[in-house]
N, C-alpha and C positions, 0 to 999 in steps of 0.2 A: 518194890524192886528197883534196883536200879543199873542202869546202862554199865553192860562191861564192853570196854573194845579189846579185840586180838589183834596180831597183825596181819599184814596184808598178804603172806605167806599161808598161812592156815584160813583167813576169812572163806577164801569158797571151797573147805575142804567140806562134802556130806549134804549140797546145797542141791535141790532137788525144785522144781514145779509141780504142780497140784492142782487141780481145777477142785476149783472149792464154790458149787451155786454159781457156775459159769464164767468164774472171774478165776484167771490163773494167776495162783501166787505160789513164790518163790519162798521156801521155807529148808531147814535144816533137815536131815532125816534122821527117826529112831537112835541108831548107831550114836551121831554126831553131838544129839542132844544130851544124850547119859556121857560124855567125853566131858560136855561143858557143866553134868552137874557133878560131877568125881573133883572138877578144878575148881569149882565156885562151892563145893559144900560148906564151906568155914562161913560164907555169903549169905547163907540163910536159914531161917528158924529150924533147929533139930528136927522137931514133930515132923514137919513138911519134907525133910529132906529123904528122913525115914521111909515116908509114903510112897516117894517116889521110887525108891529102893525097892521096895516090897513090889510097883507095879514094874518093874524090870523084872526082877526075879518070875513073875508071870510070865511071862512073854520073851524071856530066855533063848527059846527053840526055834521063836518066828525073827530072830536079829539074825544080820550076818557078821559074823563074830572076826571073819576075817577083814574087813573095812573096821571095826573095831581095834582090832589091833593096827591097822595101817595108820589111821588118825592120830592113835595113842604115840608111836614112833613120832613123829611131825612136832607132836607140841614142845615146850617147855616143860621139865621134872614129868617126861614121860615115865620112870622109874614110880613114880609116888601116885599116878593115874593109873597105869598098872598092879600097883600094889590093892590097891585103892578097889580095885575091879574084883582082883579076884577073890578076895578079903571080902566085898560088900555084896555081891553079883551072882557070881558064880557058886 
């Protein structure tokens, strides 16, 4: 994989803390993470992209779909994230 940077308008859109083994780390949530793979899917191997699609679609019911569209509005070719969504997702 490699590094994508956004900019500093969207970087802490979806950024959450987590205690993870007593060490609180700051991490993206749910929502924010299927945003960044709808925009990066051309970025990586089919197979995988797939996978992860299929573990969305699971888990559908426990997102909040309203931060989902909030995020989506925010980016760059929000149209084609959206599309992207309802098309792969939904």
């Amino acid at each position: 994989m490699r590094q994508i940077y956004v900019k500093d308008d969207v970087f802490p859109l979806g950024i959450e803390e987590k205690d993870i083994d007593g060490v609180m780390v700051r991490i993206y949530d749910k929502e924010r993470m299927l945003i960044e793979l709808l925009r990066n899917k051309n970025k990586m191997p089919y197979d995988l992209y797939k996978e992860i699609i299929v573990s969305y679609r699971e888990m559908i019911m426990n997102l909040e779909i309203w931060r989902i569209q909030e995020y989506t509005a925010v980016f760059p070719k929000s149209k084609m994230i959206a599309k992207a969504l309802d098309e792969e997702v939904m």
